[in-house]
C-alpha positions in Angstrom: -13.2 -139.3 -146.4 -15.8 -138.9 -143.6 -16.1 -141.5 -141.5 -17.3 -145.2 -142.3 -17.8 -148.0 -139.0 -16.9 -151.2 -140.2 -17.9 -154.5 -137.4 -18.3 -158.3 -137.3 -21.7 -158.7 -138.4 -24.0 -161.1 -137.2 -23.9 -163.3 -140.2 -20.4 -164.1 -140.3 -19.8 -160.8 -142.7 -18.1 -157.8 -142.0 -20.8 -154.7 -141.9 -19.6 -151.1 -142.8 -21.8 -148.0 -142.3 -21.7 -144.4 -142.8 -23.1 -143.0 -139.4 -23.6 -139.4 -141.4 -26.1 -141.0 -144.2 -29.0 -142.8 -141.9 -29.6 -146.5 -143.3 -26.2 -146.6 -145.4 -25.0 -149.7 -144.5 -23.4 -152.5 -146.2 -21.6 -155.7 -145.7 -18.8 -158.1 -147.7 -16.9 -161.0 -146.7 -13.5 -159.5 -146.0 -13.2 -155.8 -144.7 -12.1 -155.0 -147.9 -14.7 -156.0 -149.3 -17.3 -154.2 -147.1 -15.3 -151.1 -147.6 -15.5 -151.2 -151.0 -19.2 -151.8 -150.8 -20.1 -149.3 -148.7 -18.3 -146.7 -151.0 -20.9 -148.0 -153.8 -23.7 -147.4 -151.4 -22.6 -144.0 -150.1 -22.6 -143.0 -154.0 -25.9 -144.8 -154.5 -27.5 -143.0 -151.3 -26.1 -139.2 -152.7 -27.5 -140.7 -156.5 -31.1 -141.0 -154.5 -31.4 -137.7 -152.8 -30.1 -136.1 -155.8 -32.5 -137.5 -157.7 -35.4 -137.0 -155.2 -34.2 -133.1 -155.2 -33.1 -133.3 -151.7 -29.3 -132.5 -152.4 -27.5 -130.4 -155.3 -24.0 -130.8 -155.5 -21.9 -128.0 -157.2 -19.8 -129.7 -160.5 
């Protein structure tokens, strides 16, 4: 797994980001939570640029 930054955020929340994916950031209530978020985003974000031609993944 690359790297993911997860920090108290300013809303009482924990925040998690992926520093390698610009904008991919997320946030949960427990650290667990956030990390399990930001995995959803991080699949959401690749979903996007797939789907705007801006990545192709070998399957």
């Amino acid at each position: 797994m690359r790297q993911v930054i997860v920090y108290d955020g300013e809303d009482g929340y924990m925040a998690a980001e992926r520093p390698s994916l610009p904008g991919c950031i997320s946030q949960g209530e427990t650290t667990e939570e956030a990390v399990s978020n930001i995995k959803e985003a991080i699949q959401g974000y690749v979903a996007a640029l797939e789907e705007d031609g801006l990545l192709t993944l070998a399957k």
